[in-house]
C-alpha positions as CSV (number, residue, x, y, z in Angstrom):
1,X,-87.5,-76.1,-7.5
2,X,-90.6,-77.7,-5.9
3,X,-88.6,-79.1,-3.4
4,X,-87.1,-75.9,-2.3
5,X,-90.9,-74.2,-2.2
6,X,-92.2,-77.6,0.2
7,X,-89.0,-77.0,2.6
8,X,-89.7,-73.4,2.6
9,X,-93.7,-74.2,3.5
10,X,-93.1,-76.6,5.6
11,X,-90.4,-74.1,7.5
12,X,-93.3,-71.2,7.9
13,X,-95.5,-73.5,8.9
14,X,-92.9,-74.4,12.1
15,X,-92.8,-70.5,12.9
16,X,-96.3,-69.8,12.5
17,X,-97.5,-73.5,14.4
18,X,-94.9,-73.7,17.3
19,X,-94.5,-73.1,20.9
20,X,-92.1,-69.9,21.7
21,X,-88.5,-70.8,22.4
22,X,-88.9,-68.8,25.9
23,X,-85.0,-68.4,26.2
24,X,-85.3,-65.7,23.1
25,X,-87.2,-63.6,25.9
26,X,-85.5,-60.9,27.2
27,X,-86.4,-61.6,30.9
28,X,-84.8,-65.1,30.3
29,X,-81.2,-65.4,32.1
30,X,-79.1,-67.7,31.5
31,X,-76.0,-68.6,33.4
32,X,-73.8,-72.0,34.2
33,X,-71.5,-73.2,37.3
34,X,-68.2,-72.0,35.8
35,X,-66.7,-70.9,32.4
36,X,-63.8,-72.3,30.1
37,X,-62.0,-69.7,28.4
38,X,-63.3,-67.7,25.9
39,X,-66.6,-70.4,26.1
40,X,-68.9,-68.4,27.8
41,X,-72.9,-69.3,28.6
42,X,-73.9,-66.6,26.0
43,X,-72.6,-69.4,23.0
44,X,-75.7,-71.2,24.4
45,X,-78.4,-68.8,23.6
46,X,-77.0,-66.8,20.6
47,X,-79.4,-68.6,18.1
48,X,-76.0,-70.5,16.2
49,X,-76.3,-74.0,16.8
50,X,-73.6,-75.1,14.9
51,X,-71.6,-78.1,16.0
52,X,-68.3,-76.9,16.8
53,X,-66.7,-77.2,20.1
54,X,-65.3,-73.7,19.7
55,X,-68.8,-71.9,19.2
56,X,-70.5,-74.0,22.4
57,X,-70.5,-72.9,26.0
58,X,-68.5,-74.9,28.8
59,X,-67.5,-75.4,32.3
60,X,-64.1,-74.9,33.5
61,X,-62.5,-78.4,34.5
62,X,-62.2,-79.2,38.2
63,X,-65.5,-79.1,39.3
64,X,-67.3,-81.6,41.6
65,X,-70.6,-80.3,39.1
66,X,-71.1,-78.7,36.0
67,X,-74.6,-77.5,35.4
68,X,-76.4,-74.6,33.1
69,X,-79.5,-72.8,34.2
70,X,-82.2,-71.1,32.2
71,X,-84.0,-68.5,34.2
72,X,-87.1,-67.6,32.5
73,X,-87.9,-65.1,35.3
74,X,-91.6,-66.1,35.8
75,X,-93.2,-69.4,36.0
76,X,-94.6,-70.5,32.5
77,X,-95.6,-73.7,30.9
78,X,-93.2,-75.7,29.3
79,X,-93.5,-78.3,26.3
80,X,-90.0,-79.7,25.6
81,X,-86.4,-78.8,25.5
82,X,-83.3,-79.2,22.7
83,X,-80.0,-79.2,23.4
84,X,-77.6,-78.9,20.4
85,X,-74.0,-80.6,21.6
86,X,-70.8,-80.2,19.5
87,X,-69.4,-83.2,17.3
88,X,-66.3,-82.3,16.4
89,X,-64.2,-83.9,18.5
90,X,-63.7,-87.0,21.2
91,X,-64.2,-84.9,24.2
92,X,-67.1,-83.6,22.9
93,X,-68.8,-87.4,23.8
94,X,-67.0,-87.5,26.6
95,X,-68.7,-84.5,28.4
96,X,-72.5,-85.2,27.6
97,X,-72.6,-88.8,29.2
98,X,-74.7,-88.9,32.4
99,X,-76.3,-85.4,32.3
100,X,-80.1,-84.6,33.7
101,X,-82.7,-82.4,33.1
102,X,-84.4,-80.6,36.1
103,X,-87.0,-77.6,36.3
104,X,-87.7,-76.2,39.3
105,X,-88.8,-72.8,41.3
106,X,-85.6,-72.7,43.2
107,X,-82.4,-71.9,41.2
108,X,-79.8,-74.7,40.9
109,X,-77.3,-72.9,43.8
110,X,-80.4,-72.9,45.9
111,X,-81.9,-76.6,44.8
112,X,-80.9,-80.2,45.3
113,X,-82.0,-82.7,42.6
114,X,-84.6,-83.6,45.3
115,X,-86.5,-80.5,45.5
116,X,-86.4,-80.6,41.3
117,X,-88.9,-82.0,38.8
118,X,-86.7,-84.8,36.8
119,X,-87.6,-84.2,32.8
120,X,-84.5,-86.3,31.2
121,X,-81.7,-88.6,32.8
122,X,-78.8,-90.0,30.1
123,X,-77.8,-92.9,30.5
124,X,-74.8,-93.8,28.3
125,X,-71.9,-95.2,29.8
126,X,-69.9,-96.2,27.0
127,X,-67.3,-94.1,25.2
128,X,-69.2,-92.2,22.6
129,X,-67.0,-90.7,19.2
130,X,-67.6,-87.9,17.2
131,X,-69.4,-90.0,14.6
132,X,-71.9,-91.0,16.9
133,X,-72.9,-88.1,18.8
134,X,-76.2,-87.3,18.8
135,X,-76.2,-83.8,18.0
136,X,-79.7,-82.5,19.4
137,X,-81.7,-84.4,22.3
138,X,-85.5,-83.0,22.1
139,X,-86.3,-83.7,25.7
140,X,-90.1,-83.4,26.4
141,X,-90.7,-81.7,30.1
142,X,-94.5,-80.8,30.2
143,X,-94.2,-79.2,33.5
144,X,-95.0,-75.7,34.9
145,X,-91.5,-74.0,36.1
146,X,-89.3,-71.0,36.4
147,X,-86.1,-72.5,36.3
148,X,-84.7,-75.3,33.2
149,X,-81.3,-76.8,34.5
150,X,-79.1,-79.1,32.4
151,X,-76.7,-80.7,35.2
152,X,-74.3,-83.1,35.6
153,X,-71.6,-84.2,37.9
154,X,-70.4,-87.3,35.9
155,X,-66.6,-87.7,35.6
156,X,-65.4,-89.9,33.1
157,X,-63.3,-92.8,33.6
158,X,-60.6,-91.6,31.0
159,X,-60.2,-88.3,32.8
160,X,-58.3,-87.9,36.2
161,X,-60.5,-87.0,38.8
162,X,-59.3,-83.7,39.4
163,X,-60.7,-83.2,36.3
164,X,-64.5,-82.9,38.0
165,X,-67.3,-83.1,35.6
166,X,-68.0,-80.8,32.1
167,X,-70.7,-79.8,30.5
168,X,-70.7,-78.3,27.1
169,X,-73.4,-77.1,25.1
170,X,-74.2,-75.7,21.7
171,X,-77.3,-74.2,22.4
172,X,-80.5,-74.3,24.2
173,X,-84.0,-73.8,23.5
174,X,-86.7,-74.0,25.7
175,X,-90.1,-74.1,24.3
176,X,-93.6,-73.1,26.0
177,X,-96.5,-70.6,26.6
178,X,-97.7,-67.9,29.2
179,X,-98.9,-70.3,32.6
180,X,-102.6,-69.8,31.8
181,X,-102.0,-70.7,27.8
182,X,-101.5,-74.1,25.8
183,X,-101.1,-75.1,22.1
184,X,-98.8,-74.2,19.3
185,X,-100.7,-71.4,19.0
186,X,-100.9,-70.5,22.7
187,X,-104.4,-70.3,23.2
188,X,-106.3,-69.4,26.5
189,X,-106.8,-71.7,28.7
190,X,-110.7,-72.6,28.9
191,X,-112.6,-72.3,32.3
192,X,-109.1,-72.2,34.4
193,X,-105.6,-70.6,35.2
194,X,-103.7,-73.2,34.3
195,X,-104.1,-76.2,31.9
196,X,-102.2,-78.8,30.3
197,X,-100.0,-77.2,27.5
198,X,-101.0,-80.0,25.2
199,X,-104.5,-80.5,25.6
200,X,-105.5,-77.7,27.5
201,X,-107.4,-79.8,30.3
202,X,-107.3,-78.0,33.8
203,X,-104.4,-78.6,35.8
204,X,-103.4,-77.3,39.7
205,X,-100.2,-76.1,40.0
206,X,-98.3,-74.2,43.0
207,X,-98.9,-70.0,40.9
208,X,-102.3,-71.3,40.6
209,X,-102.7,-72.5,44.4
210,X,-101.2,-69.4,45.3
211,X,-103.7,-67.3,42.9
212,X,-106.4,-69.3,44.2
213,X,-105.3,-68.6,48.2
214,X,-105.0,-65.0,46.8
215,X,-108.1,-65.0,45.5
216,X,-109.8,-66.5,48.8
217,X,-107.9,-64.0,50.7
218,X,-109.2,-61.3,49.0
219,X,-112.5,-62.6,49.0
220,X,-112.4,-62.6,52.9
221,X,-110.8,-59.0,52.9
222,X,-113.5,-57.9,50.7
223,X,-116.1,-59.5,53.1
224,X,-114.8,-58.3,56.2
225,X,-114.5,-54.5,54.6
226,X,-118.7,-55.2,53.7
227,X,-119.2,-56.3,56.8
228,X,-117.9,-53.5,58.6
229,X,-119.4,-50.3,56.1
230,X,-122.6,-51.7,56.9
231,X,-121.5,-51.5,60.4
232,X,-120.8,-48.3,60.0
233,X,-123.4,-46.6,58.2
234,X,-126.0,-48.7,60.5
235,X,-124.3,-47.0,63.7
236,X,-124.4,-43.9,61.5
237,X,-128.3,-44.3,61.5
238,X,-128.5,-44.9,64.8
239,X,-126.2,-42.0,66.2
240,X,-128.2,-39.2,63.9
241,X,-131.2,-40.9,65.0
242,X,-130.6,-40.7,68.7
243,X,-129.5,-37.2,68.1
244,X,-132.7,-36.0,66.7
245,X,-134.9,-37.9,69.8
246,X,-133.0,-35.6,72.2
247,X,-133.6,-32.6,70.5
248,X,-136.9,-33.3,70.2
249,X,-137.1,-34.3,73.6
250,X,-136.0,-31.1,74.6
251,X,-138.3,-28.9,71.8
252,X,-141.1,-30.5,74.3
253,X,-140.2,-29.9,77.6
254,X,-139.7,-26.5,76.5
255,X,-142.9,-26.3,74.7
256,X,-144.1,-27.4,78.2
257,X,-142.6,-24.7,80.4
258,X,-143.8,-22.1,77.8
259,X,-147.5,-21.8,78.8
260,X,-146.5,-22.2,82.8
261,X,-144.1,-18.8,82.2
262,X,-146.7,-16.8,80.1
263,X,-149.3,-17.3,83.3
264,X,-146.7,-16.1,85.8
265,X,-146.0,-13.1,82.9
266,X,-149.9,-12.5,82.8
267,X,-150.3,-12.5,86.4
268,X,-147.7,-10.1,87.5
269,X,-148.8,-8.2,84.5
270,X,-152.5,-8.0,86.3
271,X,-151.7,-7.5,89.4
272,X,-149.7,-4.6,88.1
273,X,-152.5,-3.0,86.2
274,X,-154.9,-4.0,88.8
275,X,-152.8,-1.0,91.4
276,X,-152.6,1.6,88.6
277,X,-156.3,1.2,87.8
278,X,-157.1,1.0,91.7
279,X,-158.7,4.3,93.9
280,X,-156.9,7.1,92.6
281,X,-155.7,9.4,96.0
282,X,-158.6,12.6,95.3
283,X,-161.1,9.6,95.8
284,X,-159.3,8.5,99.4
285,X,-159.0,12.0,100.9
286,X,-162.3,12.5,99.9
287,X,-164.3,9.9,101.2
288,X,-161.9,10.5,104.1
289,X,-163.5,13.6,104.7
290,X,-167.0,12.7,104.2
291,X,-166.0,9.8,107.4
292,X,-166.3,6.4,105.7
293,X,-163.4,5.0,103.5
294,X,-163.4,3.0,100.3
295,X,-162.8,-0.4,100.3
């Protein structure tokens, strides 16, 4: 009974202090270079990793390359991959000699092997029975990436060569954290973007190049934009400034012109008064009369 209770603990302890599998997103994808009947890429991310052939996805036969791709749909962290393989018959050796694991930002119709990050390469060569098999390969691949491709283009010697290369597998589970996040727990990375998701020590990678040119471009844009408000409410200044010198300009040389125009105004208005107050006519005629004239 004890036994059962330590498995138990020691089982909670794997959910609560492990990476996420990142294919049990539903933004992950997952798809393969061709399909066997009724052995569909779905069998490799339905959570059963039982061992039989029958539950496991495959390639169809007569294929130059067999390969299955894990889109994740962003770029995150990754900390290691397991494949589950069938054991439950001959072939089932036969079809997971050779294979490699890639990730990359390019998907695998897109991507040679040289524009790939190499994680994993097999290397058996002999003829490997049922009993043999090794039934999960936990891969480590401590690598940022978007794309996880299993491929292989290994044809086996007991085949025809028509036969092309097949890949078969149980199921896949690709484990990691948010790019920005490392530890079982998926902690925040401290004092960067991007950090080793072991150890958490800074790391560059291409999203955080990009973030950082995004970042610088922004800064520029952001300076360039200061830059030209001062611009503008400086000129601002200076326009309402220049404005208020003319009309001020003006108020004075019409205050100027005022005092010139109330002297010509008091003027005529003398020179008027000055006849209607003159020697009335009774005054003329009669010092006309008397023989001498007012002046």
């Amino acid at each position: 009974m004890n036994v059962l209770y330590l498995i138990a603990l020691i089982g909670l302890l794997e959910i609560i202090y492990s990476y996420e599998n990142l294919c049990r997103r539903p933004t992950t994808v997952l798809t393969q270079s061709s399909t066997y009947p009724k052995q569909g890429v779905g069998f490799a991310n339905d959570g059963n990793k039982r061992s039989e052939a029958m539950c496991c996805s495959r390639t169809a036969d007569k294929h130059p390359k067999a390969w299955l791709q894990v889109d994740l749909g962003q770029q995150f962290s990754i900390k290691n991959v397991k494949l589950y393989f069938p054991t439950d018959d001959y072939w089932s050796g036969v079809h997971i000699r050779q294979f490699y694991l890639d990730v990359s930002d390019v998907p695998a119709k897109q991507s040679t092997t040289d524009k790939r990050t190499r994680c994993y390469t097999d290397t058996t060569t002999e003829t490997v029975g049922p009993w043999s098999i090794k039934k999960i390969r936990d891969i480590q691949c401590n690598y940022t990436a978007r794309y996880v491709i299993v491929e292989s283009n290994y044809i086996s010697p007991e085949n025809d060569p028509s036969e092309g290369a097949v890949l078969e597998i149980c199921e896949i589970e690709v484990f990691g954290c948010e790019v920005g996040r490392f530890g079982a727990n998926c902690t925040l990375c401290r004092g960067c973007q991007s950090c080793n998701i072991v150890s958490g020590e800074c790391v560059l990678t291409g999203l955080t190049k990009q973030q950082d040119s995004k970042d610088e471009n922004m800064f520029i844009l952001y300076a360039i934009s200061a830059v030209l408000s001062m611009s503008l409410i400086i000129n601002g200044f200076l326009l309402v400034w220049i404005l208020r010198h003319r009309t001020s300009r003006r108020r004075d040389v019409n205050q100027e012109k005022k005092p010139c125009g109330t002297q010509e105004i008091h003027n005529t208005l003398y020179q008027e008064l000055g006849q209607v107050i003159g020697p009335s006519q009774y005054d003329q005629l009669h010092s006309s009369s008397l023989g001498f004239t007012v002046q």
